[in-house]
N, CA, C and O of each residue as an XYZ file, in Angstrom:
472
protein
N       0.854     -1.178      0.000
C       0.000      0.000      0.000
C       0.896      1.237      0.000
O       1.884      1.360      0.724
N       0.434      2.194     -0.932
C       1.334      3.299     -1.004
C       0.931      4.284      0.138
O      -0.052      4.262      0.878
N       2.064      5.227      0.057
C       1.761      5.993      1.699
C       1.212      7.455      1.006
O       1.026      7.841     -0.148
N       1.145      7.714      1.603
C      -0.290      9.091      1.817
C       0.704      9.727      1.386
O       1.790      9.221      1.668
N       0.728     11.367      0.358
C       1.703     12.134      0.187
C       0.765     13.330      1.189
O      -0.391     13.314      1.611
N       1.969     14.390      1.319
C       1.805     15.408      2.336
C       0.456     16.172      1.631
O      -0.244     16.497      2.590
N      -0.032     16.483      0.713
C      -0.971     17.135     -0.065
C      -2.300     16.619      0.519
O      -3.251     17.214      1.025
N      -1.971     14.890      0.204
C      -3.490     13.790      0.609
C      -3.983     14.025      2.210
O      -5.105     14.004      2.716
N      -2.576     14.268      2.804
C      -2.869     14.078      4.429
C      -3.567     15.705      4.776
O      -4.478     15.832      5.594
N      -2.892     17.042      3.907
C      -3.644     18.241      4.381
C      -4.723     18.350      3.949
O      -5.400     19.229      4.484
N      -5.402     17.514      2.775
C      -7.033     17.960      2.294
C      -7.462     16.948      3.209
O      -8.607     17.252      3.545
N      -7.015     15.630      3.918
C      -7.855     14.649      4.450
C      -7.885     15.419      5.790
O      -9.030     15.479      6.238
N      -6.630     16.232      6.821
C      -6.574     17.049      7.488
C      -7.780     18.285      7.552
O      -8.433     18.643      8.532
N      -7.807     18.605      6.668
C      -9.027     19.751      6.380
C     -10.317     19.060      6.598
O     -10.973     19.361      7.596
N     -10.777     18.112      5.721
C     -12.276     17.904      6.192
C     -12.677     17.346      7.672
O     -13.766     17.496      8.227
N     -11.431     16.605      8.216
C     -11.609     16.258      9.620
C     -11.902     17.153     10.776
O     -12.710     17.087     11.702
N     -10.684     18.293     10.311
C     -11.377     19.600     11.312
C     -12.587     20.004     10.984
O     -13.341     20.106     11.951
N     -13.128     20.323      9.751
C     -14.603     20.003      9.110
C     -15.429     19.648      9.671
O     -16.313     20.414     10.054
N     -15.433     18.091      9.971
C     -16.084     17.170     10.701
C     -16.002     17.136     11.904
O     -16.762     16.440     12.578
N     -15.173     17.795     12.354
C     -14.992     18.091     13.886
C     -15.498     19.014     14.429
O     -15.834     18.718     15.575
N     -15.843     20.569     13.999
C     -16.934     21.119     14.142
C     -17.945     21.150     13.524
O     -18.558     22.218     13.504
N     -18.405     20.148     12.897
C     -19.828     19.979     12.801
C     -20.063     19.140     13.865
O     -21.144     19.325     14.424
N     -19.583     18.548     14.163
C     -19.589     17.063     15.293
C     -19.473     17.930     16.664
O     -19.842     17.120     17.515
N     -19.132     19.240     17.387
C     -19.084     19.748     17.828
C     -20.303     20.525     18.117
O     -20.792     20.837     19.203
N     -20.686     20.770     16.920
C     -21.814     21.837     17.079
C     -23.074     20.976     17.576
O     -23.729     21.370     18.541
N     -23.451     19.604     16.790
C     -24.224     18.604     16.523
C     -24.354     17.992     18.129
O     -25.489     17.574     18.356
N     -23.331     17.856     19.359
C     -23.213     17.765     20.666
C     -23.819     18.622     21.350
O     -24.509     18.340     22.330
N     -23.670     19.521     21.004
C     -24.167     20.839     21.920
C     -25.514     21.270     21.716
O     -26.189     21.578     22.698
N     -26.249     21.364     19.927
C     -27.176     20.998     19.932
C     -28.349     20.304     20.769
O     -29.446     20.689     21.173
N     -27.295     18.556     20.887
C     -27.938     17.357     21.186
C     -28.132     17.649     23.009
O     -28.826     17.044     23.825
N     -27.501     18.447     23.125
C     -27.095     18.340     24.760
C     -28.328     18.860     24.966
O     -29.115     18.093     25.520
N     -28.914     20.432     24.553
C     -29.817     21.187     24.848
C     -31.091     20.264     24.904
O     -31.882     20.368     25.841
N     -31.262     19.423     23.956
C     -32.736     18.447     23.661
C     -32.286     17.272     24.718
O     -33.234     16.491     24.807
N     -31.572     16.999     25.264
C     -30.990     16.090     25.662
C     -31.804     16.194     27.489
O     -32.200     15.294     28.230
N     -31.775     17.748     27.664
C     -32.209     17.947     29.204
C     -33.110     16.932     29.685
O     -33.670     16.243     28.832
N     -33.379     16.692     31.059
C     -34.349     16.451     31.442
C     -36.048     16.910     31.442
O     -36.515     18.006     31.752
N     -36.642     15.902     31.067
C     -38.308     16.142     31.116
C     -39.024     16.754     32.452
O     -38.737     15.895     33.286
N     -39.534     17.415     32.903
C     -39.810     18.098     34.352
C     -41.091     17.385     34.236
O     -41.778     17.507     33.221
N     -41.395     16.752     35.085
C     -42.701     15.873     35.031
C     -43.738     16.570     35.851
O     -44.893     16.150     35.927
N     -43.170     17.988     36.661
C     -44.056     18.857     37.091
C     -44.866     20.243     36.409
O     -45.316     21.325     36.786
N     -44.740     19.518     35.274
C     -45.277     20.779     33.937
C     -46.445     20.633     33.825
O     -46.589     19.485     34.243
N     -47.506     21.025     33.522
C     -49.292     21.056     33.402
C     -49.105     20.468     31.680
O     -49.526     21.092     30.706
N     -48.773     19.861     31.652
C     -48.804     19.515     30.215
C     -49.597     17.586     30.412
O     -49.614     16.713     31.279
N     -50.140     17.786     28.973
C     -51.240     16.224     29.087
C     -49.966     14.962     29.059
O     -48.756     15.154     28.946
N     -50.624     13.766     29.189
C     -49.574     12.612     29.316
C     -49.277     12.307     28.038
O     -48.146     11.895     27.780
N     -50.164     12.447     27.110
C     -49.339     12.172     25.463
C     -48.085     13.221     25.129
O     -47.101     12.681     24.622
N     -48.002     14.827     25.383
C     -47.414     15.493     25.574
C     -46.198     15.348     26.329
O     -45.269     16.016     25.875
N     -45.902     14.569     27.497
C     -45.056     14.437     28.580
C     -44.098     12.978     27.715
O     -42.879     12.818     27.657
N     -45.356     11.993     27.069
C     -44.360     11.165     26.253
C     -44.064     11.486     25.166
O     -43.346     10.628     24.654
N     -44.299     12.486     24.399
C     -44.007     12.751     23.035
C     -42.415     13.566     23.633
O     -41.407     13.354     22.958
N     -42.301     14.471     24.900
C     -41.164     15.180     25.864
C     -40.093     14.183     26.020
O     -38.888     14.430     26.059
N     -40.798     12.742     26.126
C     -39.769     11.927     26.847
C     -38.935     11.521     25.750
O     -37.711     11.481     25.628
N     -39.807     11.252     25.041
C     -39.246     10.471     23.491
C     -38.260     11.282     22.612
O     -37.448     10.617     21.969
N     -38.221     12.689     22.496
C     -37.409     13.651     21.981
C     -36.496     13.516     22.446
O     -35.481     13.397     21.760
N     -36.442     13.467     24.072
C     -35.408     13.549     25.195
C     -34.646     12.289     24.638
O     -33.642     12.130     23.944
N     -35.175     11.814     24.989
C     -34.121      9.998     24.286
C     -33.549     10.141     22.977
O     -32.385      9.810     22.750
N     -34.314     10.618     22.108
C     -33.530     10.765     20.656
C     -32.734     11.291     20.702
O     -31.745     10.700     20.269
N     -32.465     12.888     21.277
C     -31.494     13.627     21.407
C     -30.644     12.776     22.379
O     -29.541     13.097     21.937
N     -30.450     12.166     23.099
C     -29.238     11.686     24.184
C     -28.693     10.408     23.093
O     -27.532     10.006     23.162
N     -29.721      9.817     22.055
C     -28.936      9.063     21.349
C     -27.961      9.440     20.213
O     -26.842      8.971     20.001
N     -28.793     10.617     19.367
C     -27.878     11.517     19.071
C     -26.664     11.686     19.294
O     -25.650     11.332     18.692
N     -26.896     12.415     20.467
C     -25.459     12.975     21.176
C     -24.596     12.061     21.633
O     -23.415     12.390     21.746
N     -24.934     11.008     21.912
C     -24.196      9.766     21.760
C     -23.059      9.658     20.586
O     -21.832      9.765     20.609
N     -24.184      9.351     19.359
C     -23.740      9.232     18.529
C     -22.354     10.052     17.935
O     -21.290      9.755     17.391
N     -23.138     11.390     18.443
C     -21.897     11.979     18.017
C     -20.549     12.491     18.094
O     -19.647     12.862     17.343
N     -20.977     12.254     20.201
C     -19.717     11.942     20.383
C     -18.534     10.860     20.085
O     -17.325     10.846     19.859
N     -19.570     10.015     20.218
C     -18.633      8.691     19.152
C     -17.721      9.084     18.242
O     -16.521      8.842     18.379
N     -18.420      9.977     16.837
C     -18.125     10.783     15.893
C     -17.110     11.100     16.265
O     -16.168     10.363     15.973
N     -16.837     12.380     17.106
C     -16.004     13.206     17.533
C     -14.794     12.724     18.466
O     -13.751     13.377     18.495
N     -14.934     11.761     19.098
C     -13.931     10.612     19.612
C     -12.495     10.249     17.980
O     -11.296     10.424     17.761
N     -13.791      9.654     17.242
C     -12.594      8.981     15.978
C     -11.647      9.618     15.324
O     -10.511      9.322     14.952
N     -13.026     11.519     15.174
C     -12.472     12.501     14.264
C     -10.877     12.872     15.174
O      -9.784     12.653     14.651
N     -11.044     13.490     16.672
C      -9.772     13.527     17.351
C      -8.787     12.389     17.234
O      -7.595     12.571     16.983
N      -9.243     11.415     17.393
C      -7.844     10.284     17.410
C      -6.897     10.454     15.851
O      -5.694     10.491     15.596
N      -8.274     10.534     14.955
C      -7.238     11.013     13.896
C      -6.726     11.931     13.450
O      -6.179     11.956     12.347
N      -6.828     13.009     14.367
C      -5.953     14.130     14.090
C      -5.119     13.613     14.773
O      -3.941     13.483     14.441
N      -5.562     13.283     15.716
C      -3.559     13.249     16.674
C      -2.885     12.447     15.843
O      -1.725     12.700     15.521
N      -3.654     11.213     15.331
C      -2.761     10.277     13.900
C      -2.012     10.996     13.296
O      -0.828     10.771     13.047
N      -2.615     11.890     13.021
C      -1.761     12.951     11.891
C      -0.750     13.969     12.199
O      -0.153     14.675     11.386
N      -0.599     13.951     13.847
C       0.343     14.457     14.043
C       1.109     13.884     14.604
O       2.253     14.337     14.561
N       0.944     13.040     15.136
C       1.957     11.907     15.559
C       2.898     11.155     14.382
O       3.920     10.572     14.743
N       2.557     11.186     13.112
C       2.578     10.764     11.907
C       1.864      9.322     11.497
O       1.851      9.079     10.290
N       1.550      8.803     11.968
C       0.812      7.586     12.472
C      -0.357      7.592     11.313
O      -0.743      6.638     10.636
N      -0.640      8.463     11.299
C      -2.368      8.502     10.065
C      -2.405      7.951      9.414
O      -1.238      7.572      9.513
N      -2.911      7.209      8.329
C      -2.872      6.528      6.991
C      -2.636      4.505      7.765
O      -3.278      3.553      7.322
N      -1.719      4.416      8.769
C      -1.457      3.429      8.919
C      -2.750      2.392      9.988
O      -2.932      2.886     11.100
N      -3.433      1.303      9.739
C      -3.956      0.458     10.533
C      -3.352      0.852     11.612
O      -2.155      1.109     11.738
N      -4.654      0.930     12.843
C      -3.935      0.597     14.251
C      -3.808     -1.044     14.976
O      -3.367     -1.482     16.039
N      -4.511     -1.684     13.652
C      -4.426     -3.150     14.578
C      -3.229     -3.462     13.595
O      -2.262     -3.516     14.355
N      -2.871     -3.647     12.582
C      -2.079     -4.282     11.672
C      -1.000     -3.754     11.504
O       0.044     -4.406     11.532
N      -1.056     -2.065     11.230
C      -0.284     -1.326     11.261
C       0.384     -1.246      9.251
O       1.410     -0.803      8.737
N      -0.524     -1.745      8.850
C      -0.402     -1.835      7.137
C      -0.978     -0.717      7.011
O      -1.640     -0.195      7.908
N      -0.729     -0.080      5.532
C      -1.528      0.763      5.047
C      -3.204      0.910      4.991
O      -4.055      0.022      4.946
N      -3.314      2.031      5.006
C      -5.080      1.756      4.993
C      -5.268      2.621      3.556
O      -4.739      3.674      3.201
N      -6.194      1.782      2.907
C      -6.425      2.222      0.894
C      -6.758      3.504      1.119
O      -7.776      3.773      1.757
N      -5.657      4.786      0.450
C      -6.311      5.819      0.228
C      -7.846      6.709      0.123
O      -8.193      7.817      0.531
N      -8.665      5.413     -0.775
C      -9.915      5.379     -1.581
C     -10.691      5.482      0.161
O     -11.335      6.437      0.595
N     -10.465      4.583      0.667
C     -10.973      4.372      2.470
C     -10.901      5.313      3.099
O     -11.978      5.582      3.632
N      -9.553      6.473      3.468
C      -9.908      7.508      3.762
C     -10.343      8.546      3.328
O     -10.995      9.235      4.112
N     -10.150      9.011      1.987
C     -11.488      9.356      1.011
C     -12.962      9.533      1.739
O     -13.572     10.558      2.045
N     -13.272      8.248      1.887
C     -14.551      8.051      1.846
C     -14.573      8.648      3.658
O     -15.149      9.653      4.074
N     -13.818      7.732      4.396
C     -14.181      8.153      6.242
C     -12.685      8.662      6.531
O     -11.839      7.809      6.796
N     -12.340      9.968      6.491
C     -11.144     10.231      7.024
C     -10.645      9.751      8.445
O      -9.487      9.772      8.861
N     -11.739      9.330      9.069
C     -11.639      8.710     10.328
C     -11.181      7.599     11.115
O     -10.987      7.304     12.294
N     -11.076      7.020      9.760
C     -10.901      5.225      9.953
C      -9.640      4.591     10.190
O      -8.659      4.455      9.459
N      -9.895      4.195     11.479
C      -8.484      4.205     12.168
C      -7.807      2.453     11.757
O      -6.676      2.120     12.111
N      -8.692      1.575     11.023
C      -8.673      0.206     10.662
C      -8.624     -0.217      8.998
O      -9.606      0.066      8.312
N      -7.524     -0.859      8.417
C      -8.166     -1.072      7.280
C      -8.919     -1.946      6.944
O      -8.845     -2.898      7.721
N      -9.905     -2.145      5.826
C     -10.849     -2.972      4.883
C     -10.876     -4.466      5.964
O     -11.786     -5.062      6.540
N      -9.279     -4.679      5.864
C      -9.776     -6.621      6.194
C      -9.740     -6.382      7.451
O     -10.184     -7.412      7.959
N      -9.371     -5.328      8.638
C      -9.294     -5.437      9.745
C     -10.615     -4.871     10.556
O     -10.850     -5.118     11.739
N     -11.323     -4.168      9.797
C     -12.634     -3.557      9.813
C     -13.329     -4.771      9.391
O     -14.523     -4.481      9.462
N     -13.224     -5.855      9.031
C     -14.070     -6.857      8.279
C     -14.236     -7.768      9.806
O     -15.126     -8.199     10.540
N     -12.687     -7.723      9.706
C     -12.370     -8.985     11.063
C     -13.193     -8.491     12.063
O     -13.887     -9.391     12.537
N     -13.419     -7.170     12.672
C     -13.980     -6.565     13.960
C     -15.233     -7.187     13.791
O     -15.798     -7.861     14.653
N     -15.763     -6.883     12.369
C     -17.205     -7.132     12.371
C     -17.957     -8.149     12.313
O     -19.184     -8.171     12.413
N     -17.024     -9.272     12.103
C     -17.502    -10.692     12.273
C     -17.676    -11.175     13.615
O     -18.575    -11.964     13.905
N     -16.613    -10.602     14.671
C     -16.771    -11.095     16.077
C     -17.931    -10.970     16.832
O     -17.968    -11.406     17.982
């Protein structure tokens, strides 16, 4: 596998910070919907579960996106550590075309395959 030239790593560099404040913003968002339901509100009980149910979406959300924002950081530090481009389980190249697609992806193709069978 060929290695990343310095050009590939600053545009793949760029959309990650990209993705890092959107993934940022998308938390903070999630946090606000995320509050607690006050079950001492004059509001009807379909109302209080339609409250609850938002509440949950947003905390899954924000879940989610911290997840997001977990991968997007590890791979910046990849990239400054010089480490980026390379598998962290194998430590082989990971296909250009792969970070392309998820600048994030800290696993390549067959090692992302292997995780997902277990």
């Amino acid at each position: 596998m060929s290695e990343l030239t310095s050009q590939q790593i600053a545009e793949l560099k760029k959309r990650l910070l990209e993705k890092r404040d959107e993934l940022e913003k998308l938390v903070a968002d999630a946090a606000a919907g995320a509050k607690p339901v006050s079950l001492d509100q004059p509001i009807g009980r379909l109302s209080r579960m339609d409250a609850l149910q938002q509440q949950s979406m947003s905390q899954a959300s924000r879940e989610a996106a911290m997840q997001g924002l977990e991968q997007v950081r590890a791979a910046l530090h990849r990239i400054a550590s010089g480490d980026y481009g390379f598998c962290i389980a194998c430590e082989e190249g990971i296909d250009p075309a792969r970070l392309r697609a998820r600048p994030e992806a800290p696993l390549c193709l067959d090692c992302q395959a292997g995780r997902e069978r277990k």
